[in-house]
C-alpha positions in Angstrom: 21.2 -5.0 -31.2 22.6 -2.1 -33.6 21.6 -1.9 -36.8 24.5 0.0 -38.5 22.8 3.4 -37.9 23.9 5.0 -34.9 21.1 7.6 -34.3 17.4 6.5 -34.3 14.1 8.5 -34.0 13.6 9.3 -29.7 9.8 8.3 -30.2 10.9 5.0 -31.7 13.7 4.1 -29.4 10.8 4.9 -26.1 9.0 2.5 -27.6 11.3 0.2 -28.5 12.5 0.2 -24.7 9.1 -0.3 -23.9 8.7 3.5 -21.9 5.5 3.4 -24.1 2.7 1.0 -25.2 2.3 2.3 -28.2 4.4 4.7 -30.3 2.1 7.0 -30.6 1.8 7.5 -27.1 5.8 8.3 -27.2 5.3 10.4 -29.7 2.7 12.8 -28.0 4.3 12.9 -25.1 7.9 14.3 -27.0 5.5 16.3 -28.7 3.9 17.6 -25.3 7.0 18.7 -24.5 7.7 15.9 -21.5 10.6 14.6 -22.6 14.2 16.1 -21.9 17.2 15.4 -24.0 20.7 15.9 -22.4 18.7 18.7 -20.4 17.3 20.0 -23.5 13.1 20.0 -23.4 12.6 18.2 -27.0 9.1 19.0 -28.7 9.8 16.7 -31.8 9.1 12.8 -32.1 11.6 12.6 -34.9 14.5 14.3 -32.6 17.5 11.6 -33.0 18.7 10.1 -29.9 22.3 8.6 -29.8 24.2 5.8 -27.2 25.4 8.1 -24.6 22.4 10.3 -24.6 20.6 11.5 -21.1 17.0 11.5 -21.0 14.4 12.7 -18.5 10.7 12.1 -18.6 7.8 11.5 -16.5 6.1 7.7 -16.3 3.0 7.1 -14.1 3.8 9.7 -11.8 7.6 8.5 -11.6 10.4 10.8 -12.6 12.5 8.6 -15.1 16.3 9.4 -15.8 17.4 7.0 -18.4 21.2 7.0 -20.4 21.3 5.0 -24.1 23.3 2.5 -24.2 22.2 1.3 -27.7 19.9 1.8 -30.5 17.2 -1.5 -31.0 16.7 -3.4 -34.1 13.3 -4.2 -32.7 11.0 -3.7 -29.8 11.9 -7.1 -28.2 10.7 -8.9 -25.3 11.3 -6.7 -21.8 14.8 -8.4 -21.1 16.1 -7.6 -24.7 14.9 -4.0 -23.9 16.3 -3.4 -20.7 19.7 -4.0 -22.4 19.0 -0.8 -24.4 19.4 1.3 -21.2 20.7 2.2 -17.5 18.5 3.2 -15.4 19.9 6.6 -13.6 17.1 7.8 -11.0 17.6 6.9 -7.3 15.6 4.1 -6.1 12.0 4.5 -4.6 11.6 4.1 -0.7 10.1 1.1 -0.1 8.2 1.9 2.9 4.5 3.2 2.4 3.8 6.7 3.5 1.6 5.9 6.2 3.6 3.5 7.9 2.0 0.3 9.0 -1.5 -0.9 9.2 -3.5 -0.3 12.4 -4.4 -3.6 14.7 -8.0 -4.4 15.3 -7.4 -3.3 18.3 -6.1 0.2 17.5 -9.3 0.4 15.1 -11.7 -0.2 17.6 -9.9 2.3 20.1 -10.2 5.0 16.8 -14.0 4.2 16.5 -14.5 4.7 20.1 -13.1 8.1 20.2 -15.1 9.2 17.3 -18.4 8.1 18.8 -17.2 9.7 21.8 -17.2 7.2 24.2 -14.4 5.8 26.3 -12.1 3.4 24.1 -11.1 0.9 27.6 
């Protein structure tokens, strides 16, 4: 997994743990400012990151807190990438925000009282 260095480009290692499609999209958004290091806002691609390093960024409206665990040789399939870091942000609720679907019945009751007539 290591390749004998033991700091690597941030840009490269985002893409390498497939955060980003492409490494130009990792780049712009270090460059966009986005991306914090160990609670340091980073501006530069070509910042090193090390094992043991914190980051924070945002992913498709998702607040991602990520610790290095190692520095790829590669940007591998999505199991070898996983392995490259521990995920640190609290789960996601599962339950939707509106709750649960209405019935057909509760949808009928709703159209009713818009139209103004009595739903029974």
């Amino acid at each position: 997994m290591a390749g004998g260095a033991d700091k690597l480009r941030l840009d490269k290692w985002l893409w390498q743990a497939r955060f980003f499609k492409t490494r130009t999209l990792a780049a712009r958004q270090v460059s966009g400012g986005h991306v914090r290091l160990n609670g340091t806002r980073v501006e530069k691609p070509a910042h090193a990151v090390t094992p043991g390093d914190v980051l924070t960024f945002t992913q498709a409206r998702q607040v991602r807190v990520v610790r290095v665990l190692a520095l790829g040789d590669r940007r591998g399939p999505a199991p070898e990438a996983q392995l490259l870091y521990e995920d640190l942000a609290p789960p996601e609720p599962t339950a939707r925000g509106g709750g649960e679907r209405p019935t057909k019945r509760d949808r009928r009751a709703l159209d009713a009282i818009r139209r103004g007539t009595d739903p029974s």
